[in-house]
C-alpha positions as CSV (number, residue, x, y, z in Angstrom):
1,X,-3.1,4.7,-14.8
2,X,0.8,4.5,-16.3
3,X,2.5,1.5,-15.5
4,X,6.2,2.2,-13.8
5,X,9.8,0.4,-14.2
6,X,8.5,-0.9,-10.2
7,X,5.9,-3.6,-10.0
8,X,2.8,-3.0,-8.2
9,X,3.2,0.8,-8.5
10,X,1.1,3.3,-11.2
11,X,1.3,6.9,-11.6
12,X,-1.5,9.4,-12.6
13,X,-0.8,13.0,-13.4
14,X,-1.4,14.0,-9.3
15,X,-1.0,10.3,-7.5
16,X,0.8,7.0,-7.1
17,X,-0.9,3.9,-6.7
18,X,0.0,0.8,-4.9
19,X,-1.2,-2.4,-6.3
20,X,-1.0,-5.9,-4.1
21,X,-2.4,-8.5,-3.3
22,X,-2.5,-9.6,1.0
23,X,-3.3,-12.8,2.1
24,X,-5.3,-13.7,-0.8
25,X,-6.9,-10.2,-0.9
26,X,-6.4,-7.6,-3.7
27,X,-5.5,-4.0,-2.4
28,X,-5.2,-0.7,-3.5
29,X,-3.8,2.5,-1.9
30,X,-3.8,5.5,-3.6
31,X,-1.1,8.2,-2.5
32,X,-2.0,11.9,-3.1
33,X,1.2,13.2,-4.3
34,X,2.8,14.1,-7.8
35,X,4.7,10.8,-9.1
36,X,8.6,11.5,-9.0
37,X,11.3,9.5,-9.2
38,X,12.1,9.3,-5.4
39,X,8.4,9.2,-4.6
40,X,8.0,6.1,-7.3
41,X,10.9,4.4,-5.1
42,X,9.8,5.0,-2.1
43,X,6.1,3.2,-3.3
44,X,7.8,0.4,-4.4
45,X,10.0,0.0,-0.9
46,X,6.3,0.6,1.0
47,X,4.6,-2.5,-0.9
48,X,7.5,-4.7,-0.3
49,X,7.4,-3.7,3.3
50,X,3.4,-4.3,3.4
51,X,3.7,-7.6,1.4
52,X,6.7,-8.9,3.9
53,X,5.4,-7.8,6.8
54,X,1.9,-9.9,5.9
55,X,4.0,-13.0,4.9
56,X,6.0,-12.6,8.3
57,X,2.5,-12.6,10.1
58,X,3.6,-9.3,11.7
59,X,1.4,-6.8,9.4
60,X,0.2,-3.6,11.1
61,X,-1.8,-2.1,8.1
62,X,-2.5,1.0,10.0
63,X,1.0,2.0,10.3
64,X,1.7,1.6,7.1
65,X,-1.5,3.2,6.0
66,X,-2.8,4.9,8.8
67,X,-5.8,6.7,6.6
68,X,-7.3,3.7,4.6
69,X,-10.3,2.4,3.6
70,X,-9.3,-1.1,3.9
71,X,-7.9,-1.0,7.8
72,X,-10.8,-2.9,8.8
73,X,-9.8,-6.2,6.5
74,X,-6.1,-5.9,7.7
75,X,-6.8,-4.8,11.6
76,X,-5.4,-7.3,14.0
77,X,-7.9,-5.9,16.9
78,X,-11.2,-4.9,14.7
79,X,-12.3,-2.7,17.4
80,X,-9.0,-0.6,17.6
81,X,-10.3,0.8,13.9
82,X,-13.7,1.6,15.1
């Protein structure tokens, strides 16, 4: 993984990963796409999202990533993830 000029955010040769922490809990989404520029932005704006949302107390993981592994540590309703 290649550090980027946005914290949090890593690039690999076919995918960007997100790196944060959420209350107390270290995540990490990977997004299947070739790093660009705009794409790299965009990353960066997502985390900030995720990590205000969760200090807001207003955090929907699955909307923000409807497709991860980690829903169930984030879900506000554990059974709407089942």
């Amino acid at each position: 993984m290649e550090n980027t000029q946005y914290n949090g955010i890593y690039k690999n040769l076919k995918s960007i990963v997100i790196d944060m922490t959420i209350k107390g809990i270290r995540v990490r989404e990977t997004i299947p796409a070739t790093p660009t520029a705009e794409r790299l932005k965009f990353a960066s704006e997502k985390r900030m999202a995720v990590i205000f949302d969760a200090k807001m107390g207003v955090l929907d993981y699955a909307r923000h990533f409807p497709e991860s592994k980690n829903l169930m540590k984030f879900a506000r309703n554990k059974s709407e993830h089942i």
